[in-house]
C-alpha positions, 0 to 999 in steps of 0.5 A, a space after each residue: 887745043 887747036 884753034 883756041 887762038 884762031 886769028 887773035 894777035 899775040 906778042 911774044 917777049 923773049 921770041 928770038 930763042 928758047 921758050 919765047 920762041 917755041 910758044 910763037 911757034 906753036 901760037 902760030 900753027 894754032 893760028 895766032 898772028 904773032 908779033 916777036 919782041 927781044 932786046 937782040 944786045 947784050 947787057 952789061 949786067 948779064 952774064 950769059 949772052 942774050 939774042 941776036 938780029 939773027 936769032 930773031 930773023 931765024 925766029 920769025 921765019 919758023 913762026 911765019 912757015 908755022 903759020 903757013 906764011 902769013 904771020 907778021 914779023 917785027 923786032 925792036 928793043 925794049 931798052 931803047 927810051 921812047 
């Protein structure tokens, strides 16, 4: 459904690989402003390796080139105590 997004801001958890980032992708051709979020470290309890800054970097790029150029791009970790 083209559009249903059209100008609404949307945060992506998980957005630097996998199905975080396939949904950026498509929210953002559909015309959504995307805002990616991943923890980009590994965790010690994890037994598979998590994202990096550069699978993030990559990630926005493709939502931004999906958007047509004007999606906004931002990566922080959750796991840090504010």
């Amino acid at each position: 459904m083209a559009g249903r997004v059209q100008d609404k801001v949307v945060l992506v958890t998980g957005g630097a690989r996998g199905q975080g980032r396939s949904h950026a992708v498509k929210l953002a051709e559909e015309g959504a402003d995307v805002i990616l979020f991943d923890i980009c470290q590994d965790i010690e309890t994890n037994r598979y390796p998590l994202a990096t800054p550069r699978d993030l970097e990559e990630a926005g790029l493709e939502v931004e080139k999906a958007a047509g150029g004007r999606s906004p791009r931002r990566w922080m970790s959750v796991t840090e105590p504010r």
